[in-house]
ZAMARGU-4260 file (C-alpha; in steps of 0.2 Angstrom, whole numbers, plus 5000, padded with zeros to 4 digits):
<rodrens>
0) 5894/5322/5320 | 5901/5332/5308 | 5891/5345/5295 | 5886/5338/5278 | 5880/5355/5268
5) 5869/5345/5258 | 5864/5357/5243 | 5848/5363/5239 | 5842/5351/5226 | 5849/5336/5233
10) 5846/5336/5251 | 5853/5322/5264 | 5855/5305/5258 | 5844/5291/5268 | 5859/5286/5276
15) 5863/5301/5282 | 5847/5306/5289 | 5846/5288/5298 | 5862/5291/5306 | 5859/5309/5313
20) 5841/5302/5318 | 5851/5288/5327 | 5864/5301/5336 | 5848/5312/5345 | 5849/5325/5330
25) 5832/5324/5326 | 5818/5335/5328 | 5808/5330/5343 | 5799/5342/5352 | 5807/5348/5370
30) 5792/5339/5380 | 5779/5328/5378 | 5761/5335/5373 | 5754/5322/5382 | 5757/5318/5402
35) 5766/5301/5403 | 5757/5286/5409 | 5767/5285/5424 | 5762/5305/5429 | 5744/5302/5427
40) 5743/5287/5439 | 5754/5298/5451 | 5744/5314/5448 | 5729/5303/5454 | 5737/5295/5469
45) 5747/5305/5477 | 5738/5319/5481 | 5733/5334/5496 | 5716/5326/5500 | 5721/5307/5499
50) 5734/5311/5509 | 5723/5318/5522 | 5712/5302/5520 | 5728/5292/5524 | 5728/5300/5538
55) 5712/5300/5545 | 5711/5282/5541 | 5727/5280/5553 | 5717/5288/5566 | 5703/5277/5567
60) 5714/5260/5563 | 5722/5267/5582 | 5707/5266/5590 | 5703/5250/5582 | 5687/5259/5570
65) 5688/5246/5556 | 5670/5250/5550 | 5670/5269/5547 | 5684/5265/5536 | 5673/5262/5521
70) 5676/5281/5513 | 5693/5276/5506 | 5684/5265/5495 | 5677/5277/5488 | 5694/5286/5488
75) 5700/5272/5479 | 5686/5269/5464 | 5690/5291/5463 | 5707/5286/5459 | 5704/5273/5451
80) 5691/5281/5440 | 5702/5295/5436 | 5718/5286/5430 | 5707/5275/5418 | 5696/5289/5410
85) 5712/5300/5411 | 5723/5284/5401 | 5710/5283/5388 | 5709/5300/5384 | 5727/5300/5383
90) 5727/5286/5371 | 5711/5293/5360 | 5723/5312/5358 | 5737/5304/5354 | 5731/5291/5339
95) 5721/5309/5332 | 5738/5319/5335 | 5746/5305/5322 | 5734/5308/5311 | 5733/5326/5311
100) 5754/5330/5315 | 5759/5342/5303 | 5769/5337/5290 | 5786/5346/5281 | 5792/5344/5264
105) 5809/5337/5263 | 5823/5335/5250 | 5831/5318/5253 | 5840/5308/5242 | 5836/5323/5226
110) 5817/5319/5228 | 5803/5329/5238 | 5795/5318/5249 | 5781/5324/5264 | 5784/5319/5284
115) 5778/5323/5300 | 5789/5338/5308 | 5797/5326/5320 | 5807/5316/5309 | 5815/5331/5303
120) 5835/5331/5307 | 5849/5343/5307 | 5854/5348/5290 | 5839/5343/5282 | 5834/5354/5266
125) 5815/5357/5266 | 5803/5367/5253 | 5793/5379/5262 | 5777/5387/5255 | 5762/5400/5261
130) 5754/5394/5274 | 5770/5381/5281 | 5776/5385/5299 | 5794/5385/5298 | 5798/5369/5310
135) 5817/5374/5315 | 5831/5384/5309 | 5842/5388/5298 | 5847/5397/5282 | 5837/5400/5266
140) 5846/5391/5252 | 5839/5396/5236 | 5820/5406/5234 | 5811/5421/5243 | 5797/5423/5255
145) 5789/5435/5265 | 5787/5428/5284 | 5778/5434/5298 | 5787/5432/5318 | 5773/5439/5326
150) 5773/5422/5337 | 5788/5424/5342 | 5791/5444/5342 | 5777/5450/5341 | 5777/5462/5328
155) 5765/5457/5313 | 5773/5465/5300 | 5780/5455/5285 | 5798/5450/5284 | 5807/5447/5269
160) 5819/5432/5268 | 5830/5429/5253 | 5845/5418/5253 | 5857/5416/5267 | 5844/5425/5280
165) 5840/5416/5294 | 5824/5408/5297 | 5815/5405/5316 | 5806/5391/5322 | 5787/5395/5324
170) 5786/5408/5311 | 5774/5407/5297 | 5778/5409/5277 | 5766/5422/5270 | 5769/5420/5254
175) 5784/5416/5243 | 5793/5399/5240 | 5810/5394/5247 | 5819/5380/5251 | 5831/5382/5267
180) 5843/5368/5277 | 5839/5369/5296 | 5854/5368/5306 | 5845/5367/5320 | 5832/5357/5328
185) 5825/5350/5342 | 5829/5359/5358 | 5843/5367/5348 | 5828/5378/5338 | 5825/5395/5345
190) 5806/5390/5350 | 5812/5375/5360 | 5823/5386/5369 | 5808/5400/5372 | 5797/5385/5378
195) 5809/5377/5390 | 5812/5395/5396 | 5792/5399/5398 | 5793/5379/5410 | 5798/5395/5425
200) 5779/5402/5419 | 5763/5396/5424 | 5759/5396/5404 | 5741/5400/5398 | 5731/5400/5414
205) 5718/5389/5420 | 5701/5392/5413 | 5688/5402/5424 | 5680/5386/5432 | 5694/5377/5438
210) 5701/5393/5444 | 5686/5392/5453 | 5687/5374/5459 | 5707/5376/5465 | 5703/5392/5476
215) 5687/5382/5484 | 5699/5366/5485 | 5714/5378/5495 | 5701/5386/5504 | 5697/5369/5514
220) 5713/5362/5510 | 5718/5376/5523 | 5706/5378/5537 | 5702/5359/5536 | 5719/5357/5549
225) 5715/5369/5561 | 5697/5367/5562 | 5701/5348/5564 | 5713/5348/5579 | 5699/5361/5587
230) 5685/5351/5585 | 5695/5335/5592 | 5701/5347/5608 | 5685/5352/5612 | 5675/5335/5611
235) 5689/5325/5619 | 5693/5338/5633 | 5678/5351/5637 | 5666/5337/5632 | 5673/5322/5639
240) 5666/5309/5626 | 5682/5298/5627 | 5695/5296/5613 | 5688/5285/5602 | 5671/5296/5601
245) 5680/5311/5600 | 5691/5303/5584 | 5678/5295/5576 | 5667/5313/5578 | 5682/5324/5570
250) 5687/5311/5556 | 5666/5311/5551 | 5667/5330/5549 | 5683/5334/5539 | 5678/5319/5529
255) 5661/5331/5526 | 5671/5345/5523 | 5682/5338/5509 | 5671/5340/5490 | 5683/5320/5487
260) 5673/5317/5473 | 5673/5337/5463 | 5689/5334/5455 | 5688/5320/5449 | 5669/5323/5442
265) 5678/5337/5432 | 5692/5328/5428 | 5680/5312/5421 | 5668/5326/5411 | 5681/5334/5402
270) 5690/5317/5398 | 5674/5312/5392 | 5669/5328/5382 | 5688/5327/5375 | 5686/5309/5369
275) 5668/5314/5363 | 5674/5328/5352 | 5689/5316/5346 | 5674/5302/5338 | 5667/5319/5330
280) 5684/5323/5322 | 5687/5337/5332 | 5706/5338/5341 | 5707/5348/5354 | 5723/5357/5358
285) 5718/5366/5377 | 5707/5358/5388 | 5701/5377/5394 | 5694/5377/5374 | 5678/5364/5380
290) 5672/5379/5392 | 5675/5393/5382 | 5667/5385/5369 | 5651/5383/5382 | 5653/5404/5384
295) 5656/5407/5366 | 5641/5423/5363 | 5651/5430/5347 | 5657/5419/5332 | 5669/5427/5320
300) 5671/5416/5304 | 5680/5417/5288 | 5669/5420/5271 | 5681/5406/5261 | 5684/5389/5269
305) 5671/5393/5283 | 5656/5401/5273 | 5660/5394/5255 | 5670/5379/5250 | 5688/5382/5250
310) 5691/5376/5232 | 5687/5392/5221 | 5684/5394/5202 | 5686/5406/5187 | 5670/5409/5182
315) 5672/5422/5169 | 5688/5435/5162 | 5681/5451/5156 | 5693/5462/5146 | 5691/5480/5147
320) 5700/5485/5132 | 5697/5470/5121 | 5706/5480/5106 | 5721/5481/5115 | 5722/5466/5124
325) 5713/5451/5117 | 5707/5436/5125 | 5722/5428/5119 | 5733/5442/5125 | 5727/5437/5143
330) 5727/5420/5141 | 5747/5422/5138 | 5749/5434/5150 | 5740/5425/5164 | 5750/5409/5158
335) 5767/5419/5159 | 5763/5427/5174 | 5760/5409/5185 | 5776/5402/5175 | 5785/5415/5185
340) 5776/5415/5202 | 5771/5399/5211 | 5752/5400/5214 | 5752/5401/5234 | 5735/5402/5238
345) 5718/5397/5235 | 5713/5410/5221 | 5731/5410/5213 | 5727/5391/5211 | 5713/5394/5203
350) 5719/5404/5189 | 5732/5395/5186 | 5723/5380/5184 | 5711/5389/5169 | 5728/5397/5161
355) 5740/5383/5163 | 5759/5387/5158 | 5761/5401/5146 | 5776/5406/5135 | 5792/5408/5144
360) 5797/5428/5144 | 5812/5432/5151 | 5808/5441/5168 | 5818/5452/5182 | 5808/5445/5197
365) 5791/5444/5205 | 5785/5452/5219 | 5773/5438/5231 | 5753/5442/5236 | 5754/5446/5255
370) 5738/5450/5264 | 5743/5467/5268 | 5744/5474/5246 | 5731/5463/5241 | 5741/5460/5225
375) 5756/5451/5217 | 5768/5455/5203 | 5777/5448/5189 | 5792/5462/5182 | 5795/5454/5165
380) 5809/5461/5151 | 5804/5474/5139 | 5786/5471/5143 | 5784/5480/5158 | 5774/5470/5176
385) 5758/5463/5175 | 5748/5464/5192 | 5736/5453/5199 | 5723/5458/5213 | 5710/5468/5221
390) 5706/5481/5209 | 5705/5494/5224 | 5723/5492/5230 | 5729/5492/5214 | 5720/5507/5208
395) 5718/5517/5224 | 5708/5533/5220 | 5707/5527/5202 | 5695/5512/5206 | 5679/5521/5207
400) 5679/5523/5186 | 5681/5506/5188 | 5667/5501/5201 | 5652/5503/5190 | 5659/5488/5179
405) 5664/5476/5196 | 5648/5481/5208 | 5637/5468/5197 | 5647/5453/5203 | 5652/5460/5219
410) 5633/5460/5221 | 5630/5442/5215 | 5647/5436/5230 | 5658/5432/5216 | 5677/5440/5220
415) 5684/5450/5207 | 5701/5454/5204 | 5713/5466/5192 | 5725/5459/5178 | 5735/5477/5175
420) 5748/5482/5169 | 5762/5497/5177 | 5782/5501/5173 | 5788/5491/5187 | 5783/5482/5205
425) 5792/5481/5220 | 5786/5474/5236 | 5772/5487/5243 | 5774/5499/5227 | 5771/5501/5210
430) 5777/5511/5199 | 5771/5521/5183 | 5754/5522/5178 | 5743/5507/5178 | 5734/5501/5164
435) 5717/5490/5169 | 5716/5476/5155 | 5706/5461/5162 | 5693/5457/5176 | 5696/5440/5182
440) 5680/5435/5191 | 5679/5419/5204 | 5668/5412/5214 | 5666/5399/5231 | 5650/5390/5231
445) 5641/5392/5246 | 5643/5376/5257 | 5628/5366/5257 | 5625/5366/5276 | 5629/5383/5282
450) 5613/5390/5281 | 5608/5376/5296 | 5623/5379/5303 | 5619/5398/5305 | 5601/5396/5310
455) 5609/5384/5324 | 5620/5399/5330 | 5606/5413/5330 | 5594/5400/5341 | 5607/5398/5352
460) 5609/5417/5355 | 5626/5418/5347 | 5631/5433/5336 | 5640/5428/5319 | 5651/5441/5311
465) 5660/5437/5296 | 5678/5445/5293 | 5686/5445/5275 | 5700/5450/5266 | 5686/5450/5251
470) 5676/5465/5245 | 5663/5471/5258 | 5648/5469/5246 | 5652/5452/5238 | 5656/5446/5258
475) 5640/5452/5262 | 5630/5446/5249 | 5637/5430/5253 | 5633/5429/5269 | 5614/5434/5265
480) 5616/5418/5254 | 5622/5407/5268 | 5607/5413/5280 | 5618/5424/5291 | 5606/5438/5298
485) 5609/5457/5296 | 5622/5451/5282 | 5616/5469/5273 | 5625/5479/5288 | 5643/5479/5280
490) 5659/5491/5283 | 5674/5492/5272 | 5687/5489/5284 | 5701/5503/5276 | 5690/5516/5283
495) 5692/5512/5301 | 5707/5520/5303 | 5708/5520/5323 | 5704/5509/5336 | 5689/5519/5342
500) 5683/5514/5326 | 5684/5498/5325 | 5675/5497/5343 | 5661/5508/5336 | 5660/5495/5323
505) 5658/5480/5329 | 5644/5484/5340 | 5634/5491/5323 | 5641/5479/5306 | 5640/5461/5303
510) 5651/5459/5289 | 5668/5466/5288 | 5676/5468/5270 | 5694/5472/5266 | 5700/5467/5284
515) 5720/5465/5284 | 5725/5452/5296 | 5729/5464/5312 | 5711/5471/5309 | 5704/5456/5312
520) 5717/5452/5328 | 5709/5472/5331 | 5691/5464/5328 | 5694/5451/5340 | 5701/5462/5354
525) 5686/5474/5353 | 5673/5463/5354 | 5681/5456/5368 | 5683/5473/5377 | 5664/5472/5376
530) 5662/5458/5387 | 5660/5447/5372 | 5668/5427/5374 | 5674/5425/5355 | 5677/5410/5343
535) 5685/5411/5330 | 5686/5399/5316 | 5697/5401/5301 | 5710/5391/5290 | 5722/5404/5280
540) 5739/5413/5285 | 5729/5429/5287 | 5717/5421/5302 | 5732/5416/5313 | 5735/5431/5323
545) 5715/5434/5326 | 5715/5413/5331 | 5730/5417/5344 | 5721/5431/5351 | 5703/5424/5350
550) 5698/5416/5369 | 5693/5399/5358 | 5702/5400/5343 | 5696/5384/5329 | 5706/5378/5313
555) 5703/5370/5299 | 5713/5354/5298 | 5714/5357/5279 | 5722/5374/5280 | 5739/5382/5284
560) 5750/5373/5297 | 5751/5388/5306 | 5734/5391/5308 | 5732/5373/5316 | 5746/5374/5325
565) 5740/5389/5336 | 5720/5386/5337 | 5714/5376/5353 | 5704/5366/5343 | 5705/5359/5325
570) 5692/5352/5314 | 5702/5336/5306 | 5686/5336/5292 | 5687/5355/5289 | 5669/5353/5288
575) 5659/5370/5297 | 5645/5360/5299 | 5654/5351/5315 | 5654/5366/5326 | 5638/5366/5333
580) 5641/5347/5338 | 5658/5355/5345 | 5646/5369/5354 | 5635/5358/5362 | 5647/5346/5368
585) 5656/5361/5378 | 5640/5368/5384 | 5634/5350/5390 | 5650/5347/5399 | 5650/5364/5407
590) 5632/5366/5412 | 5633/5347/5419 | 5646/5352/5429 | 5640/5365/5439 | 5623/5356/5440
595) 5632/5340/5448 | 5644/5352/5458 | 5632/5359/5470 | 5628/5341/5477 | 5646/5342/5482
600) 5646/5359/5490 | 5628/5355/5500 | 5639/5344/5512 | 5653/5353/5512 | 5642/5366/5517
605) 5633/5357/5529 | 5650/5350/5538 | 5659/5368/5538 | 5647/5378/5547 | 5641/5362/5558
610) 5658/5359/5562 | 5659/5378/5567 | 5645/5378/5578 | 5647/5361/5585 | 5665/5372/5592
615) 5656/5384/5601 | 5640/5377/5606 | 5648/5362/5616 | 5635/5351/5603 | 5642/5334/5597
620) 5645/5332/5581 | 5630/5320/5574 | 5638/5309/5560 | 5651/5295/5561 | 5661/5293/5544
625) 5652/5277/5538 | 5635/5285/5537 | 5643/5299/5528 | 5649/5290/5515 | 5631/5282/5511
630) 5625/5300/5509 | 5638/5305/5499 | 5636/5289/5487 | 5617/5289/5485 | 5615/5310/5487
635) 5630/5314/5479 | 5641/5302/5469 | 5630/5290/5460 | 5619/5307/5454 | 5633/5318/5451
640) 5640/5305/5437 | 5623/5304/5429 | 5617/5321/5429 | 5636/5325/5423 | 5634/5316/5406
645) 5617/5322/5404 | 5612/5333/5387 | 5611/5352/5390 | 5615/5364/5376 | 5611/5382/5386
650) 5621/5394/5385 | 5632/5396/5399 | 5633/5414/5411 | 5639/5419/5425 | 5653/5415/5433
655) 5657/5396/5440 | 5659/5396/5458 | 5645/5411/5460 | 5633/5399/5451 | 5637/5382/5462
660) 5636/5391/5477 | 5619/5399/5472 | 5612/5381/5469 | 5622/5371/5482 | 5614/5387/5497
665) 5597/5382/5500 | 5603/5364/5503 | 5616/5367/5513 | 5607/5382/5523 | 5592/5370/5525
670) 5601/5356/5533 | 5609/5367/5544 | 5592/5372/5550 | 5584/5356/5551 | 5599/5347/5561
675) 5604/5362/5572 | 5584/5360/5578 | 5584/5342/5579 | 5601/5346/5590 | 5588/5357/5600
680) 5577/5343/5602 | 5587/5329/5607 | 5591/5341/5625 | 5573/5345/5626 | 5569/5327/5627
685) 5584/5320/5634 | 5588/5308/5618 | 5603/5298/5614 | 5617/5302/5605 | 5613/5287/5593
690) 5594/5292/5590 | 5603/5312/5586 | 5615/5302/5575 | 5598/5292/5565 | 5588/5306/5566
695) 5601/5317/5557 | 5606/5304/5545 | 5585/5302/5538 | 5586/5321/5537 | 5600/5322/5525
700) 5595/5311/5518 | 5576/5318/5512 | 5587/5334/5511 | 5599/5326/5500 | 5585/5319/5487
705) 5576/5337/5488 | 5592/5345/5481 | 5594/5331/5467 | 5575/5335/5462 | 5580/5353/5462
710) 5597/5349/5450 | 5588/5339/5441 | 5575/5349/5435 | 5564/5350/5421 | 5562/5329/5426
715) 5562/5320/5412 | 5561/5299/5412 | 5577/5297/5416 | 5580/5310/5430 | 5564/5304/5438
720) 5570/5286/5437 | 5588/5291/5445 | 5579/5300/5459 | 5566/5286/5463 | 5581/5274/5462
725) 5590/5283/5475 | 5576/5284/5485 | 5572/5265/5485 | 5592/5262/5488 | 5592/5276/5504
730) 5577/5268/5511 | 5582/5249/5509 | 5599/5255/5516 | 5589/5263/5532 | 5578/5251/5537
735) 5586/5234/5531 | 5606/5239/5535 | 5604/5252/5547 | 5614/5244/5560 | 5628/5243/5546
740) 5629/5261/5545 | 5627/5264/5565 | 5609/5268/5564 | 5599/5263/5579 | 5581/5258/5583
745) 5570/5276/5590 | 5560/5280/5605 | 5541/5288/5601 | 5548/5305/5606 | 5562/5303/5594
750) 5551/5298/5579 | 5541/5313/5583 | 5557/5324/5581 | 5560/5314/5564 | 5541/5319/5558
755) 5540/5336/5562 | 5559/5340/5557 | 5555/5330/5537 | 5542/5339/5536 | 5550/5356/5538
760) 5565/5353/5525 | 5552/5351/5512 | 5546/5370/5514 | 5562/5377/5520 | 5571/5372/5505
765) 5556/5378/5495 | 5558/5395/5504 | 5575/5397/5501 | 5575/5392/5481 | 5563/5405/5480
770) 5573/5419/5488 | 5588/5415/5482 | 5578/5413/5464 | 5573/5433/5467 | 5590/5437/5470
775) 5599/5430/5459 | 5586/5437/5446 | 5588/5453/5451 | 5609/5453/5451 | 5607/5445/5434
780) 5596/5460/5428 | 5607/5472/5435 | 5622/5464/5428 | 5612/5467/5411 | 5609/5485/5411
785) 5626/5488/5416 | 5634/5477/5402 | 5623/5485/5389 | 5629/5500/5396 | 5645/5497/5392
790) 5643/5489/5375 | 5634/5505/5371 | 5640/5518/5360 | 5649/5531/5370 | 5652/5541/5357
795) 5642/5549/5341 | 5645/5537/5324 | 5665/5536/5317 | 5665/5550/5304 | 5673/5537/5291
800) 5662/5535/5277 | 5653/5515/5282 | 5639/5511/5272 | 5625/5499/5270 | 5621/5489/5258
805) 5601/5494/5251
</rodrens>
């Protein structure tokens, strides 16, 4: 279609926009956020393991096996399972990513009207403010800001744009107002093109558990062949128990090596913690968020917004000359000075609300508050520029006349800024000397549930700092007031000029003051460079880079686009008070997880080295598949679900796969013991293959319930009720359908096998909790004193000049 060049104040007609839309020129994103309907059912189906259940399944249909066939139900209810809870998660993100889609000012037909980003289309003409993500490119058209391209160049220093420069999708306004016409959109936009570009990368990464869970699953995805066709060679050929034996014998113990159920336990957790979250409000960009968010030991948070309400108020205007410049001097000044300049942020809003539109003197341009000055200006004709901002980076070494007069209210938490006046501003600089004439005072009141909120972090063993653009002591008396602990031990961010700073810092303060927005990227990094997981919450322009960085990185919904469009998790309320719910529910899922996992890994356990030593101790292998699959549904999958939706808030250590192993060990190391010896037995008495098979089935089963005891400890009603109930359903299954299952009748000799070997897995298991319990201990401990070696000072105190408030 051909170009329209709509101007600037008129925009695209309707028509128009309907019949670029209508042509593909609209400004859909490259890929879907969300996996199509049809991927998840196929994702779920067609997999490595049901492939090699397929497979097994053909083996024993060729040697007419009907009855061990059962596991591929439970295949089937996996699959099954994991498609609905997968769909409805799906469904539950989608509804909250309507809500939540961010949303673009656009000029159509002359008038300003709001719509999501997606129904942008070429050529469209939209007004772009701080905060606004640019949502494609193009030209600006009329208008000047300040943009930041640190997430596409990464370089964080502002960039001016005036008109004709060109803007770039995924850049962030600063500060400033322009309205620009973006030529191009969709996959024509320079961020489509970088994402269709990173579909050769593996993206972000996998978090640290399902890391974890795919090196276990290629681990025996890999061995799993070879050991198969071993096990089958020497049963059928060295020990001569016939084909169909020898089958059924090899199929029952890859089916005991493969964890069938792990995935899809993790799957259904995560699904259900996402759709949990979602009836709490919380929309969760990365799934990796929900177990960083259950590691989370340092919690950095903005003081406005996060700490105080984000609405902010003048409370008082104190003049310092009062002869010279009156109340009603101000009053015009202030309502001059936002007749010029578009109030852009919170506090500009403010005052211009309490000095609505003064007279209209002629002006030669305005220079926009970015985070980095701390101030804005207005150069008006033959009167000179009036400034407005922090009084410290307006006055540099002046200020400390001037600090006498603003320590009072920085003291009480109130923000204090500078009306002044100088020769002339220009971006970065002023010039002349600079007259103080009026201190505008503001205050946030305290959000009425942060001091909860704060006590809730400190139980959990989470360390809060708070990082602000704001004065250090009016931060840090506001953070006393919101219940934060150590909030006296506060640092002026300007005097940590190096890195090494900044990392001897974080380890001493609590409140950072003055914090520019790559300090608090810096903040991040060095905390994390401690061994620290971070959070970081925040909603402004100035938190976006920290929330990039940050390893869980949470927005509020009613911030700056850009901050919501990089966090992992947004809070669609903007209420604080939601996180430790968000907290809790990561922790529950996590900690459930690797409690259920090592059920799993107890068989797979079991089957590995049973099948290794059944290899070269010419011993047949004990189980046929069917009875398998009734000790993985009572010992394994029936529990594993429960215990995986069960409350647990603990903080989560370690790393994933060390802590399932160290549960899942004494299990499967007393199984192996007990059946290797009732192995023993059946030669010593001369028993049947079929009272070895009973004997070893009873056995893991008492084993089976003795490792859910151990998961599911402290016993509360519930658990105790879970392990009782899976008791009574393994005993009626023994004794009323054991033929069902290929249990048969026992001799005298072979009962006395069963008695003496159950009453060994009781102690033995006991024994090993307890030495793996010391170990582990002392590993842990170790790991301490060498963390807190490193988080230790390596070097006397920064010379710069940090204080503490008395």
């Amino acid at each position: 279609m051909p170009r329209c060049a709509p101007k600037a104040d008129s925009g695209l007609s309707s028509a128009q926009a309907q019949a670029l839309a209508e042509a593909g020129w609209d400004n859909r994103p490259v890929e879907s956020p969300t996996k199509s309907d049809k991927q998840i059912i196929r994702e779920n189906i067609f997999t490595y393991f049901n492939l090699i259940f397929v497979v097994l399944a053909v083996c024993l249909l060729l040697v007419g096996d009907w009855k061990d066939m059962t596991f591929l139900l439970i295949v089937a209810a996996n699959a099954v399972i994991g498609i609905v809870q997968q769909l409805r998660s799906k469904r539950t993100i989608e509804k909250l990513s309507l809500l939540s889609a961010a949303k673009v000012r656009i000029i159509r037909d002359g008038k300003v009207r709001e719509l999501p980003v997606d129904q942008l289309v070429r050529e469209d003409v939209v007004e772009l403010t701080a905060g606004c993500q640019i949502p494609a490119d193009g030209p600006v058209l009329t208008g000047q800001v300040q943009v930041n391209e640190a997430l596409i160049t990464g370089e964080a220093d502002a960039v001016t744009k005036e008109p004709g420069d060109q803007l770039l999708s995924g850049s962030f306004v600063i500060s400033g107002k322009c309205r620009a016409r973006m030529d191009q959109v969709g996959a024509d936009s320079y961020a489509s093109k970088l994402t269709l570009a990173a579909k050769k990368d593996d993206g972000p990464g996998k978090s640290e558990m399902m890391r974890s869970l795919d090196s276990l699953i290629r681990f025996i995805g890999i061995v799993l062949i070879p050991i198969g066709a071993a096990l089958f060679y020497n049963q059928f050929i060295n020990q001569d128990l016939g084909l169909q034996q020898s089958v059924v014998s090899t199929v029952a113990a890859l089916i005991g090596m493969i964890p069938e159920g792990l995935f899809l336990l993790t799957s259904v957790a995560l699904a259900v913690s996402v759709v949990r979250l979602a009836q709490n409000r919380t929309l969760i960009h990365e799934m990796n968020a929900i177990e960083t968010l259950a590691r989370v030991d340092v919690l950095c948070v903005d003081k406005t917004g996060t700490v105080t309400s984000p609405q902010m108020q003048v409370r008082e205007v104190v003049p310092l000359d009062p002869e010279s410049c009156s109340d009603t001097d101000i009053t015009d000044i202030l309502g001059a000075f936002y007749r010029v300049l578009d109030p852009d942020n919170d506090t500009a809003k403010a005052i211009a609300d309490k000095f609505p539109r003064g007279p209209g003197w002629p002006d030669r341009g305005a220079v926009p508050f970015t985070s980095a000055t701390k101030w804005s200006a207005v150069n008006f004709l033959d009167r000179g520029a009036y400034v407005v901002g922090a009084p410290e980076y307006i006055l540099g070494q002046d200020f400390a006349a001037l600090e006498k007069r603003t320590a009072p209210y920085a003291a009480q938490g109130c923000r204090v800024l500078l009306l002044a006046q100088c020769d002339g501003a220009e971006i970065g600089r002023l010039h002349g000397v600079v007259i103080p004439l009026a201190l505008l005072v503001l205050e946030n009141p305290i959000r009425p549930n942060a001091p909860k909120v704060f006590d809730y972090f400190h139980t959990q063993g989470v360390d809060v700092k708070v990082i602000s653009g704001d004065n250090p002591v009016t931060v840090s008396a506001v953070a006393a007031q919101a219940g934060i602990r150590n909030a006296e031990q506060w640092v002026d961010a300007r005097e940590l000029q190096t890195d090494q700073d900044i990392a001897a810092a974080v380890r001493e303060y609590t409140v950072f003051g003055r914090v520019v927005p790559n300090q608090k990227r810096k903040i991040v990094r060095a905390l994390q460079s401690q061994g620290h997981t971070v959070a970081m919450t925040g909603d402004g322009v100035n938190d976006v880079l920290a929330l990039k960085d940050a390893d869980c990185g949470v927005a509020m919904a009613s911030g700056a686009d850009a901050a919501c469009q990089v966090a992992q998790l947004v809070l669609l309320d903007s209420d604080f008070a939601a996180m430790p719910k968000v907290v809790a529910e990561g922790r529950r899922v996590i900690n459930n997880i690797q409690r259920a996992s090592a059920l799993y890994l107890v068989k797979n356990i079991l089957s590995f080295f049973l099948a290794l030593i059944t290899l070269f101790a010419a011993f047949p292998y004990p189980f046929v598949p069917i009875q398998l699959t009734l000790i993985s549904a009572l010992t394994i999958g029936v529990p594993s679900f429960f215990l995986a939706l069960e409350p647990n808030h603990d903080l989560v250590k370690g790393k994933f796969l060390h802590n399932v192993l160290r549960r899942a060990f004494p299990g499967g190391l007393t199984a192996i013991f007990v059946i290797l010896f009732a192995e023993l037995f059946v030669y010593t008495f001369d028993l049947t293959l079929a009272e070895l098979s009973t004997i070893c089935v009873i056995l893991m089963a008492v084993n089976g319930l003795m490792v859910i005891y151990y998961a599911a400890r402290p016993l509360d009603a519930k658990r105790l009720v879970l392990l009782v109930a899976m008791s009574a359903a393994m005993f009626v299954a023994v004794v009323f359908y054991g033929a069902f299952f290929s249990l048969s009748s026992l001799s005298f000799a072979a009962w006395l096998v069963l008695i003496v070997l159950v009453l060994l897995v009781v102690p033995i298991q006991m024994g090993l909790e307890w030495c793996f319990d010391r170990c582990t201990t002392a590993l842990d401990r170790r790991r301490e004193r060498l963390a807190k070696r490193r988080r230790a000072p390596r070097r006397p105190r920064p010379a710069h000049r940090s204080r503490r408030r008395r």
